[in-house]
N, C-alpha and C positions, 0 to 999 in steps of 0.2 A: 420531501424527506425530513422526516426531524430532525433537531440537532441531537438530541440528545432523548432517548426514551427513557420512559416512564419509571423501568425496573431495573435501570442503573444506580449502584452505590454510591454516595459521594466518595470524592468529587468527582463531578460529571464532567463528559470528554467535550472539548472544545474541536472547531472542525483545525486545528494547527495543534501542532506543538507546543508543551506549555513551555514560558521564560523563565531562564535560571536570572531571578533579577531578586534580589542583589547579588552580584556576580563573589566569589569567592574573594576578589579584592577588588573591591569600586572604584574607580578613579572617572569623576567628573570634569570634562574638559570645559573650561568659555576660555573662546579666542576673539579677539579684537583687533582691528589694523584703525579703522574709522572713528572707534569707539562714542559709535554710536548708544544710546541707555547703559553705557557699561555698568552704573550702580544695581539699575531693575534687572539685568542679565545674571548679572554676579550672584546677585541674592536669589537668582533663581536659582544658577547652578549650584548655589551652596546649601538652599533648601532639599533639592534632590539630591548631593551630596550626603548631608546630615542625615533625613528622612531613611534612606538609604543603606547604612552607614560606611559612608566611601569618604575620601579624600577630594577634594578640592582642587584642580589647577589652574592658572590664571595666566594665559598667554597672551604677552602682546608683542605683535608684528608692527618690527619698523621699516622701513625703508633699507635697503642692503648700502650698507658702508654710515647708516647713520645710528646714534643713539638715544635714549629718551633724555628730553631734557630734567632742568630740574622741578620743573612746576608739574613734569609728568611723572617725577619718580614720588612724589611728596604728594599725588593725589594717588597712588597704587599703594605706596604705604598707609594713608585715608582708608580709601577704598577696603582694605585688607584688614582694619585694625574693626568698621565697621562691619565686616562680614564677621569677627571674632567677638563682636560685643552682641551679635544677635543670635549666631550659631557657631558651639564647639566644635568646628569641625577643620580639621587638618587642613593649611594654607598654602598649595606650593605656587611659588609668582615666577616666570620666568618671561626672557625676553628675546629674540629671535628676528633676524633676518627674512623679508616677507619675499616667498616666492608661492609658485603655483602646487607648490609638494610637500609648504610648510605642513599642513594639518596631516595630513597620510603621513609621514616620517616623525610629527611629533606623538601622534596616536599611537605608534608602532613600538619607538623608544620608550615611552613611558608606560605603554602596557593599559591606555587609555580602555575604558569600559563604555562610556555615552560621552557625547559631545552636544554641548548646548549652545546656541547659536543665534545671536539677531539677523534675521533676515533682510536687516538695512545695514549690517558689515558687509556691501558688497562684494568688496576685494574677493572674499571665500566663493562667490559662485559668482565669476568669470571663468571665462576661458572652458565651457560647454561645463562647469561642475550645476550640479542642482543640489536642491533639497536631501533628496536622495545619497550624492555621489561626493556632496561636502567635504566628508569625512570617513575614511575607509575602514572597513574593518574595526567598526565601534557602534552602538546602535546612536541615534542622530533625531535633537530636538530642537525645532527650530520655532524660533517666536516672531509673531506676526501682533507689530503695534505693541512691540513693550516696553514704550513709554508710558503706556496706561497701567503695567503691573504693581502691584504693592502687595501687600501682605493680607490674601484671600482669606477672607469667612467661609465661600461655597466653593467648588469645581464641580462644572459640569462636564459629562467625559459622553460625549453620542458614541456610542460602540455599535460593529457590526459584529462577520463572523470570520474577518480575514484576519492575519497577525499581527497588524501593527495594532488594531485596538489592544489587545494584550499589553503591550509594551506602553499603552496610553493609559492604563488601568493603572500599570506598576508605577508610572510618572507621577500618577496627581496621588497615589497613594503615599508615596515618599513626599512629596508638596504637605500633604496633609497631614501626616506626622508629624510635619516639622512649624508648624503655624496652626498646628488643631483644629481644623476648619474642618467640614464634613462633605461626603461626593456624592454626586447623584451622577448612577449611570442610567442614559437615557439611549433608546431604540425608537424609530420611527418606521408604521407599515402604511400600506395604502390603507385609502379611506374602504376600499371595498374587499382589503384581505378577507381569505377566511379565519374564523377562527383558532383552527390549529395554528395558524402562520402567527398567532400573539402568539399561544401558548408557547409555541418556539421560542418566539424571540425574552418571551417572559423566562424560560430556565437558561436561556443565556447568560442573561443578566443573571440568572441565579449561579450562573456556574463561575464569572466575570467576580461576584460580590464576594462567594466562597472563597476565591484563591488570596482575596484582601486580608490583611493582616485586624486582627479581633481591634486593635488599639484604635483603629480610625472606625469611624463612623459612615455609613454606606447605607442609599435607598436608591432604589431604583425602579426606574417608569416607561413602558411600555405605550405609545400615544398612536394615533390615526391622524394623519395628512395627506393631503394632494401632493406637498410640494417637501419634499424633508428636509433639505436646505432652508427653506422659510420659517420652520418650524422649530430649527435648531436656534438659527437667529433669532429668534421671539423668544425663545426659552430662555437662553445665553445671558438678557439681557435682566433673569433674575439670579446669577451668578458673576462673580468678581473674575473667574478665570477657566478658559474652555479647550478643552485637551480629545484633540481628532487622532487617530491612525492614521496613517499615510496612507493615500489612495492606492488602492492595486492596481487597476487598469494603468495601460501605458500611455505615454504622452501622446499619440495618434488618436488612441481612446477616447481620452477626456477630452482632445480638441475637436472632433466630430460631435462629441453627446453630452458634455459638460461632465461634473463629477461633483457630488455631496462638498466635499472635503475645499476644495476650489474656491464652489461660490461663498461658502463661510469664513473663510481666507480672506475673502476680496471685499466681504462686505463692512463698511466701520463699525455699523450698530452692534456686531458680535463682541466686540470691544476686546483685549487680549487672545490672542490665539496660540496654543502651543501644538504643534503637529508632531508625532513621532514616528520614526522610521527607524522597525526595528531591523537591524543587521540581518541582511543574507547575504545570498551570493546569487543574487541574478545577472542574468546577461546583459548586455546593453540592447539586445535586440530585444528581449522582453520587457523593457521599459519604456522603451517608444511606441512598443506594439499592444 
């Protein structure tokens, strides 16, 4: 089935819903307990901020009964003064008691839009939370190895045709407004597809490139591999920074048959990874399943 035929008007229909991104009032969460990269996180979450044009918030989780000392209050005022000398964008710093409900009840109160996330702040996925289930009720980006982040020239974004590539599309596009660097969206088919099955995945990426805003700069590539996880990682390694959808299949899924999204995840040579998960409302059985 095509995604999209021949004698449709632009813009052409995507097989989801298209994303209201930027949301009518943005609000960019990064939360900290470990603070783990907190400078490379910050500047991420404030380039999506910026890019975007949303606000900034900067939570960090202390211990319940304790407060930041002073060498931690005097690196957030740092932190905060360098995120204002690179990007104008609206700073709010707050500081909170860490428990298992901080992020869903801080999301909630402040009217949170996306939550940006180092995947080595473990504290946030304990206690059965994942990637996914972090942060409720906001759409959710999570960086894998970003110690390696800095200030991209390229994003590579491998799209499919489920919704979180969507939501990966509107990420590096806000990234790339905000540090001028250009995106390549990139699709991988088998070595022995047919033909139609590029031309698909080719008006995908046309339909993906269209919904991007004229100010950033967009090409995209359609390629043949065996393996498309290997492909993405060999690609990856001619871009500074590489922005996946969150996998659909459910965690039974991917643990039986593996999953694109995963092995790119896990491999170092990909070097930064940002995955998005954009906001539904799925079940818990359909995440495992």
């Amino acid at each position: 089935m095509s995604i999209n035929s021949d004698d449709r008007p632009w813009p052409q229909a995507l097989g989801h819903e298209d994303l209201e991104w930027p949301s009518e009032d943005q609000r960019v969460l990064v939360p900290f307990r470990e603070a783990v990269n907190q400078a490379e996180t910050s500047m991420l979450g404030a380039s999506i901020a910026f890019g975007s044009d949303g606000d900034l918030y900067l939570l960090h989780a202390v211990d319940p009964g304790e407060t930041a000392d002073s060498s931690a209050i005097r690196h957030d005022a740092e932190l905060k003064m360098e995120i204002r000398d690179e990007f104008p964008v609206p700073v709010v710093q707050a500081e909170k008691p860490y428990s298992s409900r901080l992020l869903d009840s801080f999301v909630a109160s402040r009217s949170i839009t996306a939550t940006v996330v180092d995947r080595e702040e473990t504290s946030f996925f304990s206690l059965g939370r994942d990637e996914k289930t972090v942060a409720k009720d906001c759409h959710t980006v999570v960086g894998t190895r970003m110690d390696r982040f800095d200030s991209p020239s390229s994003i590579l974004v491998p799209v499919a045709k489920g919704p979180h590539s969507g939501l990966a599309t509107r990420v590096a596009e806000a990234i790339a407004r905000s540090y001028d660097c250009w995106v390549e969206l990139f699709h991988v088919i088998a070595e022995d597809a047919p033909e139609r099955e590029a031309a698909d995945a080719d008006r995908l990426l046309d339909a993906y490139e269209y919904r991007m805003a004229d100010d950033v700069r967009v090409d995209h590539h359609v390629t043949r591999a065996p393996d498309p996880a290997e492909k993405i990682i060999e690609h990856s390694q001619y871009h500074d920074t590489t922005i996946l959808g969150a996998p659909e299949k459910g965690k039974l899924r991917r643990f039986l048959f593996g999953y694109t999204t995963d092995e790119v995840k896990e491999n170092p040579e990909a070097g930064p990874i940002l995955t998005a998960h954009r906001n539904t409302n799925d079940s818990v059985l359909s995440r495992w399943i």
